[in-house]
C-alpha positions in Angstrom: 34.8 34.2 64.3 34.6 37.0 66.9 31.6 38.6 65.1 29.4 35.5 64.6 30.7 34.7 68.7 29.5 38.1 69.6 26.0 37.7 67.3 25.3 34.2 69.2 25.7 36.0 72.8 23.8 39.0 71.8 21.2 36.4 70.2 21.0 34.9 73.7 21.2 37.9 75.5 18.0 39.1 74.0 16.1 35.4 74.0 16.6 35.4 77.9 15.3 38.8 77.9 12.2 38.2 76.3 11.6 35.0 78.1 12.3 36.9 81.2 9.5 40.0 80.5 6.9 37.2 79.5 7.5 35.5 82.9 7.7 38.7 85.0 4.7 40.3 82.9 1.9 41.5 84.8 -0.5 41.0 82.1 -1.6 37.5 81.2 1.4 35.7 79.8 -0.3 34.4 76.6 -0.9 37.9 75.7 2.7 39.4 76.6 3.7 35.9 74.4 2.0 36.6 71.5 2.9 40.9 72.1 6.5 39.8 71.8 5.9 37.5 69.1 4.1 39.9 67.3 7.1 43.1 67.7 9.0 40.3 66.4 7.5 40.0 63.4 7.2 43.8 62.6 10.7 44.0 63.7 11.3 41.3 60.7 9.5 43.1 58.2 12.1 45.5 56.8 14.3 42.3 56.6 12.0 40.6 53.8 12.0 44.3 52.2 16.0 43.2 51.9 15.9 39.1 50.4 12.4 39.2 49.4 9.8 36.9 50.3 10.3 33.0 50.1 9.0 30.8 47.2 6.0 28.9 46.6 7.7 25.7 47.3 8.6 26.8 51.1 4.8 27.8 51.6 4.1 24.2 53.6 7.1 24.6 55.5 6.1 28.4 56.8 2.8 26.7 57.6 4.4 23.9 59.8 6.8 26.1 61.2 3.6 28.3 62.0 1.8 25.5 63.6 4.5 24.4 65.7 5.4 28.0 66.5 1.7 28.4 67.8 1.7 25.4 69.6 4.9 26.8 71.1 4.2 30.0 72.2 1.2 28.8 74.4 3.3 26.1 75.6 5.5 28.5 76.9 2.9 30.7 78.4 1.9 28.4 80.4 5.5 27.3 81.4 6.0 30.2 82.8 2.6 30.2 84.6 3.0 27.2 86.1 6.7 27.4 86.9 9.7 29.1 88.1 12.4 30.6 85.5 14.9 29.1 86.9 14.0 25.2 86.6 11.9 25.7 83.4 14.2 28.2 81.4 17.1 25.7 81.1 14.6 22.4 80.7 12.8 24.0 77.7 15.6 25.6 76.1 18.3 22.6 76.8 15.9 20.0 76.2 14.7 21.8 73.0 18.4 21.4 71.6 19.0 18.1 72.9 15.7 16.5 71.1 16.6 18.3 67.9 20.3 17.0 68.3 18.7 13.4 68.0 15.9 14.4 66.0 18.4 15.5 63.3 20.3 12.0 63.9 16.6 10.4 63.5 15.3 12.1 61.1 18.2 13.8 59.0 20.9 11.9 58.9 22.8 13.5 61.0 25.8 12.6 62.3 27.3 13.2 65.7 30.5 12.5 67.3 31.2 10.4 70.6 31.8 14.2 72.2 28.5 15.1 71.1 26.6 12.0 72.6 28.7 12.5 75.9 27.4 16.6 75.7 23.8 15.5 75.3 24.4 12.6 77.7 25.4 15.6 80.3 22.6 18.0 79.3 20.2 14.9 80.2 22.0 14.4 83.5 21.0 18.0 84.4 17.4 17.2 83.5 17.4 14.7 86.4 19.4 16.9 89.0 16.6 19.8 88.6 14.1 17.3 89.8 15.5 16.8 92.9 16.1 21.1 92.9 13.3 21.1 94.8 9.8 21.0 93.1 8.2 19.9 89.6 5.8 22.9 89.4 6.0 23.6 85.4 8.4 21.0 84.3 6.0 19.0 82.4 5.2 22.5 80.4 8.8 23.0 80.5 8.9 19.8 78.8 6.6 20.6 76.2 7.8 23.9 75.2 11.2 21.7 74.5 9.6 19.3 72.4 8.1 22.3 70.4 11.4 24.0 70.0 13.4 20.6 68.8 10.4 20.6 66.6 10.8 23.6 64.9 14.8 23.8 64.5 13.6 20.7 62.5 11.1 22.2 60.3 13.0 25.3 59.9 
């Protein structure tokens, strides 16, 4: 339990990084996007060296994921030009998990508990308080980047 604790905050410790060096890039942030996405990939590479590469049958689903992920990354490029880190960081990330939280229930058959529907019930509350935070500037991007993340938890 501690190690896959201490994975998850690592995990997050390095998503908030990267999201951080795309919005405080001096370059264009589509191109310090796709940079990361790109080191990304090469960093993956020795992974598939490990479990191999994935079957015919998941070849549509790398293609979705691939469309969604594109869609995705330029969504969040232009979050983060249009926005502050601070109001569209947690609307894209906790509306991402919140639409795939119902998405699953939609679409999966997923099944979550009254604590869980309370959570997402909170997380939406949030949504509303950074409204009134004090401007909208990237929130409708913010928005979109979050539909493109529930998107591709589902997918993947």
């Amino acid at each position: 339990m501690l190690a896959a604790t201490l994975l998850a905050l690592g995990s997050a410790g390095v998503h908030a990084t990267w999201n951080l060096l795309i919005k405080t890039s001096t370059v264009d942030r589509r191109i310090a996007t796709w940079g990361i996405f790109l080191l990304a990939g090469l960093l993956a590479l020795p992974v598939l060296l490990v479990v191999g590469l994935p079957g015919w049958v998941a070849v549509p689903w790398l293609l979705l994921s691939g469309l969604t992920h594109t869609f995705y990354a330029e969504s969040l490029a232009a979050t983060y030009t249009h926005g502050d880190l601070s109001a569209t960081y947690p609307v894209a990330r906790g509306g991402g998990a919140l639409l795939a939280a119902v998405g699953g229930v939609v679409l999966l058959d997923d099944h979550l508990t009254l604590p869980a529907w309370i959570a997402l019930a909170v997380i939406g509350l949030g949504f509303v308080s950074m409204r009134r935070r004090g401007g909208t500037a990237g929130l409708g991007w913010a928005a979109c980047t979050a539909v493109c993340i529930a998107l591709y938890t589902l997918v993947d």
